[in-house]
C-alpha positions in Angstrom: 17.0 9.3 -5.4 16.3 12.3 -3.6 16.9 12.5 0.1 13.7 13.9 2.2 13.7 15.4 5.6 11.8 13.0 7.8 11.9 13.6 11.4 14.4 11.5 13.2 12.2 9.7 16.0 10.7 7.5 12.5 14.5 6.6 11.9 16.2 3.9 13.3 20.2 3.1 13.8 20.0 -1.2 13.9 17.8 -0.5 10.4 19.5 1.9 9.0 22.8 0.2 9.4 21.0 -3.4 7.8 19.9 -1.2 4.9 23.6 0.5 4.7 25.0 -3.3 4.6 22.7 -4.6 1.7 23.3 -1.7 -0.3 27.0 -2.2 -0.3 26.6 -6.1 -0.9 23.8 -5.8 -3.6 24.0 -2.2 -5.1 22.3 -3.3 -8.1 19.1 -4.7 -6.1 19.7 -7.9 -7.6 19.1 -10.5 -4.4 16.1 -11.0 -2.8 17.3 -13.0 0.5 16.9 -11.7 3.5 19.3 -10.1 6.0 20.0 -12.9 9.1 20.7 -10.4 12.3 21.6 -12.8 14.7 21.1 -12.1 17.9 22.1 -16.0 19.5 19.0 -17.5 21.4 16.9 -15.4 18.6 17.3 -14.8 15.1 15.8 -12.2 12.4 15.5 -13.1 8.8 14.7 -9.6 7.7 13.3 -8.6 4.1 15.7 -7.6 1.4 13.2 -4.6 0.2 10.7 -3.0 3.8 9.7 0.1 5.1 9.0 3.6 4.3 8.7 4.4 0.3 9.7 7.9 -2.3 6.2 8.3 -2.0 5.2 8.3 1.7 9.1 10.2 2.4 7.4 13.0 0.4 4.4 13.1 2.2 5.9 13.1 5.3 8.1 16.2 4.7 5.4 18.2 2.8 2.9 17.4 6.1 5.5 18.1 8.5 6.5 21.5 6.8 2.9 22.9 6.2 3.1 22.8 10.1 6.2 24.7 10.2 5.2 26.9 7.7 1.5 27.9 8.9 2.3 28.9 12.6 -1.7 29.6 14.3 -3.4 28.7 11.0 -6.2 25.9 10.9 -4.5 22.7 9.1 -6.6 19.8 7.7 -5.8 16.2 6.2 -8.4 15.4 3.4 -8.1 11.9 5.3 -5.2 10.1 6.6 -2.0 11.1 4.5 -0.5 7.4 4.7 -2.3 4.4 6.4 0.1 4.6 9.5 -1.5 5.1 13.1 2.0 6.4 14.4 2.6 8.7 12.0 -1.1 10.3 11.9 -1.5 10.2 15.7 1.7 12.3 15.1 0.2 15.1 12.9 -3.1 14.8 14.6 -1.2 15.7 18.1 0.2 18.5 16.7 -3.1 20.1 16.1 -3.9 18.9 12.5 -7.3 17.1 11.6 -9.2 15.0 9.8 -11.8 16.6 7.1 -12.8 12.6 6.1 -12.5 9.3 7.7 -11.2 6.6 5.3 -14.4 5.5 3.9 -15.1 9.1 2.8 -17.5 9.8 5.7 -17.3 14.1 6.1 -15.9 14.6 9.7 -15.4 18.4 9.4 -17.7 20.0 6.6 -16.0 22.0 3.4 -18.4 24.2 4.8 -16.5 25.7 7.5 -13.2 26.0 5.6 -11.8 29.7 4.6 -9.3 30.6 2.7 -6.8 30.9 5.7 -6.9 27.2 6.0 -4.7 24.8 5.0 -5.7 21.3 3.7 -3.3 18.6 2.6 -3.9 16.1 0.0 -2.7 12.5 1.4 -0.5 10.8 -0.7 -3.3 8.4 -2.3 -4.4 11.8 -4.2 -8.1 13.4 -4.1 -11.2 12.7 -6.3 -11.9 15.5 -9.0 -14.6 16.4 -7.4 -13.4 17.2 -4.2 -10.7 18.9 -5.2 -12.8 21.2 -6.8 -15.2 22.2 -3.9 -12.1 22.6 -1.7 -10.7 24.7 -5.0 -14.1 26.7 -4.7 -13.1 27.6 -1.0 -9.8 29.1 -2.3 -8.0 26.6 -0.6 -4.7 26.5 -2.2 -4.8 22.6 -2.7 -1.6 22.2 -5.0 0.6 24.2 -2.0 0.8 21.0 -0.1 -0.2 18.2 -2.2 1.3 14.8 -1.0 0.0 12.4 -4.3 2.3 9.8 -4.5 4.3 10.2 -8.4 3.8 6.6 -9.1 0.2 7.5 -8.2 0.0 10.1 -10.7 1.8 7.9 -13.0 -1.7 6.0 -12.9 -3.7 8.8 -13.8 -1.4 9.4 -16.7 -1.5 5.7 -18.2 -5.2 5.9 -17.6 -5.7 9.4 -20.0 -3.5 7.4 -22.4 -5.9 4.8 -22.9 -8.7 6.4 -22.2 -8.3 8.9 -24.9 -7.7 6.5 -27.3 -10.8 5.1 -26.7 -10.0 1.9 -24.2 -12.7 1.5 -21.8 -10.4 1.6 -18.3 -10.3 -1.6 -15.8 -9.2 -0.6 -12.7 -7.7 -3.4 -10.3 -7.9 -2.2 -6.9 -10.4 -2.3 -3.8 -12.7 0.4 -4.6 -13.6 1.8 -1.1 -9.8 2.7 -1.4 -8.8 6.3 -1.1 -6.4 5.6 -3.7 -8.5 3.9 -6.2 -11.6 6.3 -5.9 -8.7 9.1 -7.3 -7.9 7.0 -10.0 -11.5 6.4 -10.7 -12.8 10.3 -10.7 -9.7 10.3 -13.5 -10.3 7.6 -15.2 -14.0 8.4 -15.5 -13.2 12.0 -17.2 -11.6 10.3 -19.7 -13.9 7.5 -20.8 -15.9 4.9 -19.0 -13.8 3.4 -16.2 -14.9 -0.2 -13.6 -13.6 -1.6 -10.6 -12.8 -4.8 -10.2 -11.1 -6.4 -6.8 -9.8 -9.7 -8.3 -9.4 -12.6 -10.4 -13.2 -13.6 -9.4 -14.8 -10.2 -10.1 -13.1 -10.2 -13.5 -14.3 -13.7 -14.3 -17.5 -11.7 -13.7 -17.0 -9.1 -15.8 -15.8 -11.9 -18.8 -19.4 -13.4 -18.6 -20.7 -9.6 -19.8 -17.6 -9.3 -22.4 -18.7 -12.6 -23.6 -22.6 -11.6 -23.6 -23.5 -14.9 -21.5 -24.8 -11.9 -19.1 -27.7 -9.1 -19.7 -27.1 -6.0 -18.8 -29.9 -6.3 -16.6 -27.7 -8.4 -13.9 -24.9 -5.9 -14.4 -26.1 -3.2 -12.1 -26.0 -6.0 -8.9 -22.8 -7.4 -9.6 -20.9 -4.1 -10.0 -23.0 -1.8 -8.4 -20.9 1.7 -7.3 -18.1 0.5 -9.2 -18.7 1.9 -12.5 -19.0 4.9 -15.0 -22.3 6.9 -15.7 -24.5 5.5 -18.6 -21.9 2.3 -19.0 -23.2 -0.3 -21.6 -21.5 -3.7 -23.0 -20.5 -2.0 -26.1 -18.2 -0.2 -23.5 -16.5 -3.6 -23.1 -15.3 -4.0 -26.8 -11.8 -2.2 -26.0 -10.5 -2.8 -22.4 -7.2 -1.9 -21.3 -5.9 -2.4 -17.5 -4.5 -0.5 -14.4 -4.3 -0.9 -11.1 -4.1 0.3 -7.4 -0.3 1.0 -7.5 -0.4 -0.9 -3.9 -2.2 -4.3 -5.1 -0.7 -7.7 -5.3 1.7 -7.3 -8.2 1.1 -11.1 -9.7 -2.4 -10.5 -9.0 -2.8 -7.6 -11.3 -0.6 -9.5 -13.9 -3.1 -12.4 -13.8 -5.9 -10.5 -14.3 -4.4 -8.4 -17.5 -3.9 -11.8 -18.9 -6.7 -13.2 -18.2 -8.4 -10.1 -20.1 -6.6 -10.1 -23.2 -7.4 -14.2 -23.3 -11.2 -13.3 -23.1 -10.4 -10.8 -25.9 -8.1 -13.1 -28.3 -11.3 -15.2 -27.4 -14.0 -13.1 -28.6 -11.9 -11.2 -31.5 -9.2 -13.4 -32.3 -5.2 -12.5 -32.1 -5.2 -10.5 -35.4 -7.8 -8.1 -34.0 -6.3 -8.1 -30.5 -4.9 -4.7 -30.5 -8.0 -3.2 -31.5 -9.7 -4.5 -28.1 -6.9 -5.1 -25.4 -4.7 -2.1 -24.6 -1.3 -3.4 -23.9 -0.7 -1.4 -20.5 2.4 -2.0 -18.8 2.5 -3.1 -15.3 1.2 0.0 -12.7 2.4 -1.0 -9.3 4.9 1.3 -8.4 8.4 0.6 -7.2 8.3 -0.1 -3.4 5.5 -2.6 -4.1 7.2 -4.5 -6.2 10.6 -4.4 -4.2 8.9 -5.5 -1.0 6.6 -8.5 -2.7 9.4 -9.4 -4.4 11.8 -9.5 -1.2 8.8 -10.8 0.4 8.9 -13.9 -1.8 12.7 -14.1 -1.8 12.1 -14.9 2.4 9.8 -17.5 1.2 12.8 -19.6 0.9 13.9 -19.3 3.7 13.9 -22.0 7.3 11.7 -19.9 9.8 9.7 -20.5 13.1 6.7 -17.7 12.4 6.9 -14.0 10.6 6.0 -11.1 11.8 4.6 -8.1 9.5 4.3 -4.7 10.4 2.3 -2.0 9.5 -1.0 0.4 9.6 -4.0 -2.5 9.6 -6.1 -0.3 6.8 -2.5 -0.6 4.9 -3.3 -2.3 1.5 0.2 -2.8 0.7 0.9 -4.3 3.9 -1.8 -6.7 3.5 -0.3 -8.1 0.6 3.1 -8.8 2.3 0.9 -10.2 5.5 -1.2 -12.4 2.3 2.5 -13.9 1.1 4.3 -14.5 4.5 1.4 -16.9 4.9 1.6 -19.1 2.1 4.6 -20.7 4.3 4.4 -19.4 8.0 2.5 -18.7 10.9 1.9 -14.8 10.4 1.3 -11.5 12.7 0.2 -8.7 11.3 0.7 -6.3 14.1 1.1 -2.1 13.7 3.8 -2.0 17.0 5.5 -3.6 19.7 2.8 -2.8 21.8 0.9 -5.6 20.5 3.3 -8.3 21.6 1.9 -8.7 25.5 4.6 -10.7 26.7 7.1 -13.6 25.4 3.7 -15.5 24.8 1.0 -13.6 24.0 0.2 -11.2 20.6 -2.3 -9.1 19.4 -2.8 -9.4 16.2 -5.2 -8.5 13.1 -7.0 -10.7 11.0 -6.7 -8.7 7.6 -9.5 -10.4 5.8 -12.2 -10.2 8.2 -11.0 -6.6 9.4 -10.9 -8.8 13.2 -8.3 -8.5 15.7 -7.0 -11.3 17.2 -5.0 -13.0 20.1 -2.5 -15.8 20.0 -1.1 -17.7 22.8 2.9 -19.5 22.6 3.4 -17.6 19.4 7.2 -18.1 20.4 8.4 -21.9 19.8 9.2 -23.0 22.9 12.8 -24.0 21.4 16.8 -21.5 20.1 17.5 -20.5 18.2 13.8 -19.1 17.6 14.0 -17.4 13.5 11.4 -15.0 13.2 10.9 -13.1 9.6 10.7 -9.2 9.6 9.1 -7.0 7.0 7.2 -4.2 7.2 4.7 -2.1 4.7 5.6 1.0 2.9 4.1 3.7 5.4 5.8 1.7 8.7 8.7 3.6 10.1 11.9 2.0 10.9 11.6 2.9 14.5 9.0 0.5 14.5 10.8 -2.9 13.5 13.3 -1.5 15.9 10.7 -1.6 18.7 9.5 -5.4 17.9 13.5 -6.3 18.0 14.1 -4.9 21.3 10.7 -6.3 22.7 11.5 -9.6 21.9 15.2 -9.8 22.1 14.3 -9.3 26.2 12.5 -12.6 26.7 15.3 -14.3 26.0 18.7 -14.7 28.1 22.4 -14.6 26.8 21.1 -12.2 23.7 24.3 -10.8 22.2 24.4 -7.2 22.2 23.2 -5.2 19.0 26.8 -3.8 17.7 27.9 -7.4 18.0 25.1 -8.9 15.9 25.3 -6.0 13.6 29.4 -6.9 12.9 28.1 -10.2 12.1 25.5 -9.3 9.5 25.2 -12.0 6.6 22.4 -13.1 4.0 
């Protein structure tokens, strides 16, 4: 896989040698278990699979070169390139800015772009139609365009079925910077909907079924799908996804699909009504919810997950970890006040949150490490060395790093 140029403050040695160890133990990417870096009075189960990804590597290097490359010119982000507060405060401080928040709100208008400028696309990719106003600026959009390749490999399995006549399904959240992309695309091809889970599609069924009008559709999945969309659009489905979502998630919902179909049409007929799509998460996902539920196994005291709090991907690691533990979702050390006190956000209600004697007041303490695909290495690195110092009689890191095991 190709190696990118990513500054070396989002590096870090302790990682970098765990990585090193597990790819000489496990070359094929065969076990799940975590690393144990044991540090005496504290210990880390960390993920098999963490960290930055191909995709946001890429982005990364493009962003960081357009700067080198356009010395006094005026350089935009479309929106946040990766869902990482380090890494955009780090752009951001080096002059670039923000065009859109997020949620699409305009923060800079297309208006006041020239040709002179430069605007990056962030790796979730650009709606169609924005590409084209910036396009209609003569704003060289494809010079530094970060779309993630297993985003684009998306758009691709979505023209597939679209052109063969498959109304799309797209899992994903659909306020998502990735997922409005992968809607503009999916819509040019044929009619394309949003759903966010299992519940939404057991929605959708009822109009697949026709035990809803078309009358109620508008109110359940308003803003989520194509122009002039009618129930005959729901005769041939096929599914893709968010390439960050939960991976078992998206699987559930495919299957739940073709049921309703084999259902309504019967197996003979099923091919003429369920396009067989295979699975769209890309790799990192997969790796680090797989890895993720390979710690599940595992004897801990609480986990700790790390990453941007608008980080979809991230969530889903944060959603796991707390099937069996008591879980922080924090985006740095700075969130962990002292040896009792942490900040920490409450995904689900977009709250942030603080929690007293989060460390067991017992050693060894085990805490579980992961981290989302857009968190730097530096970062775990950070939490390490935060909390290795509220404890006495910690072994030093080249000792605990000669004594790596899984």
């Amino acid at each position: 896989m190709k190696a990118f140029k990513v500054p070396e403050f989002y590096r870090s040695p302790i990682i970098s040698k765990i990585k090193q160890y597990r790819k000489i133990q496990d070359p094929r990417k065969k076990d799940n278990t975590p690393t144990l870096l044991d540090f005496g009075p504290v210990q880390y189960l960390i993920a098999r699979h963490f960290g930055f990804c191909y995709g946001v590597e890429n982005a990364i290097e493009i962003s960081f070169r357009a700067l080198d490359e356009n010395p006094g010119k005026r350089i935009f982000l479309l929106s946040q390139m990766i869902h990482n507060p380090d890494v955009n405060k780090d752009l951001t401080e080096r002059g670039v800015q923000f065009l859109q928040d997020t949620s699409g709100n305009q923060l800079i208008p297309f208006d006041s772009l020239t040709p002179e400028d430069v605007v990056i696309i962030p790796a979730f990719g650009a709606p169609l139609d924005i590409l084209e106003i910036l396009e209609s600026k003569n704003i060289k959009t494809e010079a530094y365009n970060t779309t993630c390749p297993f985003v684009e490999r998306v758009w691709k399995k979505s023209e597939l079925i679209g052109k063969d006549n498959y109304t799309i399904i797209i899992h994903g959240k659909h306020n998502h910077e990735e997922t409005k992309a992968t809607f503009s695309r999916s819509d040019q091809h044929n009619k394309a909907i949003i759903v966010r889970d299992l519940e939404e599609s057991k929605v959708l069924a009822e109009y697949i079924l026709g035990s809803k009008t078309f009358e109620q559709f508008e109110n359940d999945f308003k803003g989520r799908y194509s122009k002039d969309f009618n129930l005959k659009d729901l005769e041939r489905i096929g599914v893709i996804n968010q390439t960050t979502m939960l991976a078992s998630e998206t699987q559930e919902i495919a299957d739940f699909f073709k049921n309703v179909m084999i259902s309504k049409y019967g197996h003979d007929q099923i091919s003429s009504h369920f396009a067989d799509t295979r699975d769209t998460l890309c790799y990192a996902t997969n790796e680090n919810q797989d890895a993720t539920y390979g710690i599940l196994d595992s004897k801990a005291d609480l986990a700790i997950v790390l990453g941007g709090y608008n980080s979809s991907n991230t969530s889903h690691l944060v959603e796991l970890c707390e099937r069996k533990f008591p879980t922080f979702f924090i985006n740095s050390e700075k969130e962990i006040i002292d040896a009792h006190t942490i900040h920490h956000f409450d995904y689900p209600n977009k709250k942030h949150l603080s929690t007293n004697n989060f460390l067991p007041d017992k050693t060894p303490v085990r805490i579980i490490l992961t981290s989302g695909a857009s968190c730097p290495d530096s970062v775990m690195e950070g939490v390490i060395h935060k909390i290795n110092s509220f404890f006495s009689g910690t072994i030093s890191v080249e000792e605990a790093i000669k004594h790596l095991s899984n």
